[in-house]
Backbone as JSON Lines, residues from 0, in Angstrom:
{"i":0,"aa":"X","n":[226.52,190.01,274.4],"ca":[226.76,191.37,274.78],"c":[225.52,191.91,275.5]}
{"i":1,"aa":"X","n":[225.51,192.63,276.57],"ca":[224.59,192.77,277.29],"c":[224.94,194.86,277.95]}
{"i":2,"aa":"X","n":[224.12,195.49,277.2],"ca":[224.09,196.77,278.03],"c":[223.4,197.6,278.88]}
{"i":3,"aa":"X","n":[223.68,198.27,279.59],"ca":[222.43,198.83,280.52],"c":[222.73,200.32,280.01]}
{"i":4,"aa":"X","n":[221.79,200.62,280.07],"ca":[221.03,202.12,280.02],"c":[220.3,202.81,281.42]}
{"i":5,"aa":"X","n":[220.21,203.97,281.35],"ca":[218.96,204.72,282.06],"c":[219.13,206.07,281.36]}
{"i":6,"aa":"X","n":[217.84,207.06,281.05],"ca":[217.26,207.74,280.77],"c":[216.19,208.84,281.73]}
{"i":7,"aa":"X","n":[216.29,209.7,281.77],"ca":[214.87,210.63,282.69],"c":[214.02,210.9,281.97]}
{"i":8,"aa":"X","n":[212.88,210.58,282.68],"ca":[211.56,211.13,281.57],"c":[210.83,212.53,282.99]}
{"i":9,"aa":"X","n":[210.61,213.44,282.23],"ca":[209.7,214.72,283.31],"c":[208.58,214.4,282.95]}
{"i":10,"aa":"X","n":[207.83,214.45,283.74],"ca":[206.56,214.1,283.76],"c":[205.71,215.79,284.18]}
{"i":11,"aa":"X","n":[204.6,215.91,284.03],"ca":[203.95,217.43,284.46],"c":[202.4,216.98,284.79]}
{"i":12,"aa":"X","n":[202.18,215.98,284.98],"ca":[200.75,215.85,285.44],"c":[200.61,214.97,286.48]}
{"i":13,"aa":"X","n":[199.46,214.84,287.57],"ca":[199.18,214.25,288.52],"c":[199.43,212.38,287.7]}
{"i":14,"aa":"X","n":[198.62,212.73,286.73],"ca":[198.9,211.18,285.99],"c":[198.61,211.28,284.73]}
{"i":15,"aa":"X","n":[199.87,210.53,283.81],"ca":[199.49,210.39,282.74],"c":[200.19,209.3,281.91]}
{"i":16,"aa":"X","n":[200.67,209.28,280.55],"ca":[201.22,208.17,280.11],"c":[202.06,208.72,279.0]}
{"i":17,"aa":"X","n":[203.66,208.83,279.36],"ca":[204.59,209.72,278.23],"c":[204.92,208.42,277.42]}
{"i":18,"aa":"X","n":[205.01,208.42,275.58],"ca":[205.45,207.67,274.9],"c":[206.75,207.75,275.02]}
{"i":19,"aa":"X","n":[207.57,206.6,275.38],"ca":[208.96,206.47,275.29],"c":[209.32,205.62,274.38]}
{"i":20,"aa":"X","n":[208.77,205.3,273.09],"ca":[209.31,203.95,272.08],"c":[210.52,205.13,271.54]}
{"i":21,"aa":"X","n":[210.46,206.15,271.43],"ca":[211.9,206.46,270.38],"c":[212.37,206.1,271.25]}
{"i":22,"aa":"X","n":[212.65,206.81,272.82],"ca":[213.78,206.81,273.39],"c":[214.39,205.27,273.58]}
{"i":23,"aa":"X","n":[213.5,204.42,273.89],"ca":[214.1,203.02,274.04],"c":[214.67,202.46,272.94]}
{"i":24,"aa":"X","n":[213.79,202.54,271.42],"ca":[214.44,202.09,270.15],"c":[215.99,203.06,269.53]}
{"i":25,"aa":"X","n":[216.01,203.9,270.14],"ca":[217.37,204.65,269.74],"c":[218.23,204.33,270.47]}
{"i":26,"aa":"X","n":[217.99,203.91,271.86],"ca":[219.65,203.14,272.51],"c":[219.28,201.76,272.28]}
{"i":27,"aa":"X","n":[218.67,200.97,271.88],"ca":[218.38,199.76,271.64],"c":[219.73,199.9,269.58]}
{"i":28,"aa":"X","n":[218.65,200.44,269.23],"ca":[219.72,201.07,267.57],"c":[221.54,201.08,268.0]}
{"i":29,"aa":"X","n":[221.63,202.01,269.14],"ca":[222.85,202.57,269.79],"c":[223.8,201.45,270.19]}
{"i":30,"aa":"X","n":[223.04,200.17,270.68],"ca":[223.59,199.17,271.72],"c":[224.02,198.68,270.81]}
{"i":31,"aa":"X","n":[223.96,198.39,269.18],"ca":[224.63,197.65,268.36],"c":[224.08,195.89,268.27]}
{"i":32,"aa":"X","n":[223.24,195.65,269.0],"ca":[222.1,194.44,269.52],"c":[221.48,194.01,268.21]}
{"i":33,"aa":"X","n":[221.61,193.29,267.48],"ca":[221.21,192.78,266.74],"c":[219.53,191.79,266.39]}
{"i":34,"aa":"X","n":[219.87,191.2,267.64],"ca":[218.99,190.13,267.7],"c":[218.83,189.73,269.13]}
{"i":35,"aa":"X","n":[217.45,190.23,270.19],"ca":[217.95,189.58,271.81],"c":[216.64,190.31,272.26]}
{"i":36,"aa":"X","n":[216.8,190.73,273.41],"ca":[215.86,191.34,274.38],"c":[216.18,192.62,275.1]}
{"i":37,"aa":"X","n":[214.51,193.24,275.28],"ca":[214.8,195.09,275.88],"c":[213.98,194.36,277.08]}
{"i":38,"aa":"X","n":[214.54,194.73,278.0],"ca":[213.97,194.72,279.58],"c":[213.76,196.32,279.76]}
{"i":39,"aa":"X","n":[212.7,196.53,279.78],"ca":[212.43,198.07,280.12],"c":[211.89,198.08,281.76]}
{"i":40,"aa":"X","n":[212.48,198.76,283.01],"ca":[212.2,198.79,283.69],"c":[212.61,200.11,284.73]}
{"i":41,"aa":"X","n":[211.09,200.44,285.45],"ca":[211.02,201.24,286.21],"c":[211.26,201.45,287.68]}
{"i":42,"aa":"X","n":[211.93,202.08,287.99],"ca":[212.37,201.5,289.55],"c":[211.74,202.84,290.9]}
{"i":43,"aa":"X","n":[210.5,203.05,290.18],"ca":[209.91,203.79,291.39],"c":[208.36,202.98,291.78]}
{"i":44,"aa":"X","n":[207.53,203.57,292.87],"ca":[206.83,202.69,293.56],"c":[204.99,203.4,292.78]}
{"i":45,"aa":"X","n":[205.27,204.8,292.15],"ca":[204.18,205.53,291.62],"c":[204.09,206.17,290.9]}
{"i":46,"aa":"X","n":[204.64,205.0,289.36],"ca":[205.25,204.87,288.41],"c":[205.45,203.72,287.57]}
{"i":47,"aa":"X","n":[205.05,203.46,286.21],"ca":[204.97,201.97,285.88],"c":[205.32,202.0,284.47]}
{"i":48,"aa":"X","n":[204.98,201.34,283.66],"ca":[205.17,200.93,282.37],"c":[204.27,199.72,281.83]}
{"i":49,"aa":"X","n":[203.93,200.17,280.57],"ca":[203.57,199.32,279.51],"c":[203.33,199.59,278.39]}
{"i":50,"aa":"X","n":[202.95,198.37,277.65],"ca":[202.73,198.89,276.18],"c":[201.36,198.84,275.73]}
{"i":51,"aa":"X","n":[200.77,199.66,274.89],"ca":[199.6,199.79,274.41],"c":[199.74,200.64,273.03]}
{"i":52,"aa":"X","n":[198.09,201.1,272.53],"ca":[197.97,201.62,271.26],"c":[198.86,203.12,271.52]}
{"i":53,"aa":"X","n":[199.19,203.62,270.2],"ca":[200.01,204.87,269.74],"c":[199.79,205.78,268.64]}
{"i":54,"aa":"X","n":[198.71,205.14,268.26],"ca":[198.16,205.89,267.05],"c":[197.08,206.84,267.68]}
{"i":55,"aa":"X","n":[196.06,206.27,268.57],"ca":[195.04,207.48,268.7],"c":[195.48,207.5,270.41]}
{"i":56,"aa":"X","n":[195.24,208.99,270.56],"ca":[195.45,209.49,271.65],"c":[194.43,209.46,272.82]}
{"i":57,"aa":"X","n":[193.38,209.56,272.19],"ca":[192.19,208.75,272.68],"c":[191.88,207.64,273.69]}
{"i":58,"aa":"X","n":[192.93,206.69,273.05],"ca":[193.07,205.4,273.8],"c":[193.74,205.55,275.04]}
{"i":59,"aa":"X","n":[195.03,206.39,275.2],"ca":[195.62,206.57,276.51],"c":[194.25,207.65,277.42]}
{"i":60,"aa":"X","n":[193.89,208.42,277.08],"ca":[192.85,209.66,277.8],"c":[191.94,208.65,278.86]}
{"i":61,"aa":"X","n":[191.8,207.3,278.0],"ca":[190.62,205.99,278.38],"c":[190.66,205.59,279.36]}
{"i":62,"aa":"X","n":[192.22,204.92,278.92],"ca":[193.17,203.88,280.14],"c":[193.07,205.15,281.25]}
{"i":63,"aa":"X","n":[193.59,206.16,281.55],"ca":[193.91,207.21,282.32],"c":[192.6,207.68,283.51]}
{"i":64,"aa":"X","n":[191.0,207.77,282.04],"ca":[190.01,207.97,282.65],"c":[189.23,206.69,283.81]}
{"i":65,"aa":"X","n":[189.6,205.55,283.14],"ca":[189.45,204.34,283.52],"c":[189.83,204.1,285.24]}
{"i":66,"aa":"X","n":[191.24,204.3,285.28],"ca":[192.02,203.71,286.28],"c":[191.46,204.87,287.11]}
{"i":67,"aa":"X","n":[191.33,206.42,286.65],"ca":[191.1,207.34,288.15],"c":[189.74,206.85,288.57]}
{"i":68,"aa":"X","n":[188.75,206.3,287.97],"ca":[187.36,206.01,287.97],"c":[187.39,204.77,288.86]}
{"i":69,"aa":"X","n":[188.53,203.65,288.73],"ca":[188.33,202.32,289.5],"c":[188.85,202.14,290.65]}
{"i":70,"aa":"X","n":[190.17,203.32,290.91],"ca":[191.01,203.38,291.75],"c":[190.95,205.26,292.0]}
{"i":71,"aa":"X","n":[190.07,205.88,293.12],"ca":[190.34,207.46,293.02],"c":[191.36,207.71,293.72]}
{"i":72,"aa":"X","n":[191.96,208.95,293.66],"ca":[192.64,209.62,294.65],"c":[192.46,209.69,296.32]}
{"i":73,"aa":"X","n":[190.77,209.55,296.41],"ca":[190.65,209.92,297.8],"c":[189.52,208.61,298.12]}
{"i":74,"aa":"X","n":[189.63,207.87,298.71],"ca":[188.73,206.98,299.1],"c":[189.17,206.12,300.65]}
{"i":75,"aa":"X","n":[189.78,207.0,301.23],"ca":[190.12,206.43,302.47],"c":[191.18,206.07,302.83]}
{"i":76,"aa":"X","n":[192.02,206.15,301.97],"ca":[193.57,205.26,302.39],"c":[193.86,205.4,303.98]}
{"i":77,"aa":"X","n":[194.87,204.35,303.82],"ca":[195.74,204.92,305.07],"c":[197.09,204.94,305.21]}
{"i":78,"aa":"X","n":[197.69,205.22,304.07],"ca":[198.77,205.77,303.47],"c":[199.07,207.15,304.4]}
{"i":79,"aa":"X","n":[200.03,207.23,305.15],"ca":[200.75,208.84,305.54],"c":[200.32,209.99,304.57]}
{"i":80,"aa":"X","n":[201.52,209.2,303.19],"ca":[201.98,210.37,301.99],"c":[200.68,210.63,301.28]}
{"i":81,"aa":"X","n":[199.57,209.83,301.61],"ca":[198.6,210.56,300.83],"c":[198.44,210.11,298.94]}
{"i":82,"aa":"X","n":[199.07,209.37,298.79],"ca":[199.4,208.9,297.39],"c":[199.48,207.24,297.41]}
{"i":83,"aa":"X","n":[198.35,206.61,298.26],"ca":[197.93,205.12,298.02],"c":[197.75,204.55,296.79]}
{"i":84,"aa":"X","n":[196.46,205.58,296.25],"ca":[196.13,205.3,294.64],"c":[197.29,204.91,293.56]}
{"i":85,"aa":"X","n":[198.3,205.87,293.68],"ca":[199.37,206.08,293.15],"c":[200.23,204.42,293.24]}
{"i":86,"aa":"X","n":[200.51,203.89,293.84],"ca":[200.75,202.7,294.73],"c":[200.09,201.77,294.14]}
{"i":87,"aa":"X","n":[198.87,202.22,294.11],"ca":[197.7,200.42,293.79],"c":[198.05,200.59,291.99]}
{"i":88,"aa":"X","n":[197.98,201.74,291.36],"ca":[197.63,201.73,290.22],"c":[199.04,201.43,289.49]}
{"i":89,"aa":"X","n":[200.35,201.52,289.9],"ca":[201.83,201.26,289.82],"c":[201.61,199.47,289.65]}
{"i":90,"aa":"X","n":[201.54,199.54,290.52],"ca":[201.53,198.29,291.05],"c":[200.7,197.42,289.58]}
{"i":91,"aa":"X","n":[199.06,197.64,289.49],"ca":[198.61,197.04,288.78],"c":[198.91,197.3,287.04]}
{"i":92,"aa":"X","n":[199.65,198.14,286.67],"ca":[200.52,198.33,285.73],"c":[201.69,197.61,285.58]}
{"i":93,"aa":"X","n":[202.28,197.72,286.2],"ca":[203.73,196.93,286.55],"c":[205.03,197.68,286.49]}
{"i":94,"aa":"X","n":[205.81,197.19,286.72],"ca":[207.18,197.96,286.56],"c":[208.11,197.25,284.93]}
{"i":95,"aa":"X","n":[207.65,196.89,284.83],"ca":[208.89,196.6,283.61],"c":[208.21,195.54,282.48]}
{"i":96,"aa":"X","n":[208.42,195.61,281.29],"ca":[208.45,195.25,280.29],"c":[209.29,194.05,279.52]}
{"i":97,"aa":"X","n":[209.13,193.37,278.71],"ca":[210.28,193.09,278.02],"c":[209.99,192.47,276.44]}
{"i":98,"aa":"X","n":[210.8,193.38,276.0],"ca":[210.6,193.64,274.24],"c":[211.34,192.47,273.45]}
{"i":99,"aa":"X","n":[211.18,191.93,272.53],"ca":[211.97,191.35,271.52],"c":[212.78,192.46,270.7]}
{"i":100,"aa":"X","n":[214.02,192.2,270.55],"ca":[214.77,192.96,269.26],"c":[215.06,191.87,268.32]}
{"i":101,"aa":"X","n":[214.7,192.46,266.86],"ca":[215.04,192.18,265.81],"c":[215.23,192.82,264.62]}
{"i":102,"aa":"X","n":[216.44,192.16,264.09],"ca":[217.54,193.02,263.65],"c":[217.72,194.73,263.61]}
{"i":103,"aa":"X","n":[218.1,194.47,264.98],"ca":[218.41,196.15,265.74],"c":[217.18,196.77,265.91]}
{"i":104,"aa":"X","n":[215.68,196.27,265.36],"ca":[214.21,196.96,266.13],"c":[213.95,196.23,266.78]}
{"i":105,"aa":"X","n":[213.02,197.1,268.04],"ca":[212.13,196.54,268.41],"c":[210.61,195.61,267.56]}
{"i":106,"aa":"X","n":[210.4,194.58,268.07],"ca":[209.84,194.36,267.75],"c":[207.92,194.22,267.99]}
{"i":107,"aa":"X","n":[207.34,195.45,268.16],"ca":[206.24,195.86,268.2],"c":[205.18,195.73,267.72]}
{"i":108,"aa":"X","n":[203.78,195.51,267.84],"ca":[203.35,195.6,266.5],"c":[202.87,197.1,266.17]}
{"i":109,"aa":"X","n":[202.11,197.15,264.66],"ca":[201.94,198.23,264.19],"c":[201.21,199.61,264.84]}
{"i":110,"aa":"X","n":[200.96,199.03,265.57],"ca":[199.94,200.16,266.42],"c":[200.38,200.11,268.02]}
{"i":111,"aa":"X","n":[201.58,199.46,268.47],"ca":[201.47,199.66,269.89],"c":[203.32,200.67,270.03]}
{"i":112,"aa":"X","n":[202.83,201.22,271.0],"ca":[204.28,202.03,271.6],"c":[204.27,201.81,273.09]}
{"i":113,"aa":"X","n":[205.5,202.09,273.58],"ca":[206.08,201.81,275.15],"c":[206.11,203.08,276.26]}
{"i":114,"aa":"X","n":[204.63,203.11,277.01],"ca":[204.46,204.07,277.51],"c":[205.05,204.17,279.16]}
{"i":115,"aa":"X","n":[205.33,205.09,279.8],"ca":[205.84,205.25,280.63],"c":[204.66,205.85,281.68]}
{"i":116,"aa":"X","n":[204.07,205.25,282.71],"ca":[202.94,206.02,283.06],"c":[203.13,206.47,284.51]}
{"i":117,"aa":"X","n":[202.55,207.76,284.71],"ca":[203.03,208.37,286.45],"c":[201.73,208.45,286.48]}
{"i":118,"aa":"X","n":[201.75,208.02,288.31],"ca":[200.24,208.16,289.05],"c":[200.79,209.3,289.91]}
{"i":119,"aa":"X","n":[202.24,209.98,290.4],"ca":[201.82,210.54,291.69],"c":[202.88,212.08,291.19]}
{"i":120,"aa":"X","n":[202.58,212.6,289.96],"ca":[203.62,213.64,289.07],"c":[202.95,214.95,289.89]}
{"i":121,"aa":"X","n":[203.79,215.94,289.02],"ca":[204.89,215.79,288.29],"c":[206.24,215.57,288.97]}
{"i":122,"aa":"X","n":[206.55,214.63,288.33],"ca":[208.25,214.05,288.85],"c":[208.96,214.17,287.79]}
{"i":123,"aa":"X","n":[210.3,214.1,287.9],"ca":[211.59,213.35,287.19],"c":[211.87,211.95,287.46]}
{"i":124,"aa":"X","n":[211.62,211.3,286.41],"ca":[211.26,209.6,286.66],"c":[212.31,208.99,286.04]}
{"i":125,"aa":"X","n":[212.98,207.84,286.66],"ca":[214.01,207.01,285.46],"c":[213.7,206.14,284.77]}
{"i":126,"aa":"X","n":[214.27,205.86,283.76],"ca":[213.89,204.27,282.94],"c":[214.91,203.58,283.06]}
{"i":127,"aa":"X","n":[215.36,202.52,283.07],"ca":[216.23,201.51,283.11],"c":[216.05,200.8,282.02]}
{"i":128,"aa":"X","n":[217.23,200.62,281.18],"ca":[217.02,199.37,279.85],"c":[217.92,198.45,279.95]}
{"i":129,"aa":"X","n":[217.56,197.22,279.84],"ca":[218.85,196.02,279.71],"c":[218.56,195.39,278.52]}
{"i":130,"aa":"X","n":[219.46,195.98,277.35],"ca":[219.78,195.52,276.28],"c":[220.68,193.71,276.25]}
{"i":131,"aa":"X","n":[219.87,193.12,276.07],"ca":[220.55,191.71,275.8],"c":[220.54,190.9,274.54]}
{"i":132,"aa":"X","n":[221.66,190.39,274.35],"ca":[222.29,190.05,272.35],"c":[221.84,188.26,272.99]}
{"i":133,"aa":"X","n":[221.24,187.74,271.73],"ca":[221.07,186.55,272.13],"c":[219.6,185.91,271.39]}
């Protein structure tokens, strides 16, 4: 059995990193999936996903402070739209994920959640899930 999903996440900052583990573990719960795989995937270009820590908030502020520090906003592009950074830092994030389910959870460990991260906000962003039994 195999289902697809999508979801909107709003985003309100130039960049940041929204926790989406409920939203994915509640249609993952929903899909009736027992035992298989979450393909979590993002289908914009300045915009990404992954998983990391969820307990201290701290840790995302890092990743966030990190990437504007290695990759800035303004360093020459030659991008039209003006949102290169946005682009490199997508990019070196990735677009999509993919989770183990077991028995109907994800399988995570104790300290990590499934963040959804925007470089070029605030937008209305989609998620894509492909729930697969197996």
């Amino acid at each position: 059995m195999n289902k697809t999903y999508t979801f909107n996440v709003k985003t309100r900052q130039t960049t940041e990193m929204q926790d989406i583990t409920k939203q994915v573990q509640d249609l993952v719960r929903s899909s009736k999936v027992d035992n298989g795989l979450c393909v979590v995937f993002i289908p914009h270009t300045t915009a990404g996903v992954t998983i990391n820590e969820n307990a201290d908030p701290d840790v995302v502020r890092d990743i966030l402070m990190e990437m504007n520090k290695v990759i800035p906003f303004s360093d020459g592009y030659h991008h039209m739209e003006g949102n290169s950074a946005a682009h490199i830092k997508s990019s070196l994030m990735g677009f999509s994920e993919t989770i183990i389910i077991e028995n109907g959870r994800l399988l995570l460990g104790t300290w990590q959640g499934i963040y959804l991260t925007e470089f070029d906000g605030p937008r209305v962003r989609k998620v894509h899930l492909k729930v697969m039994e197996g």
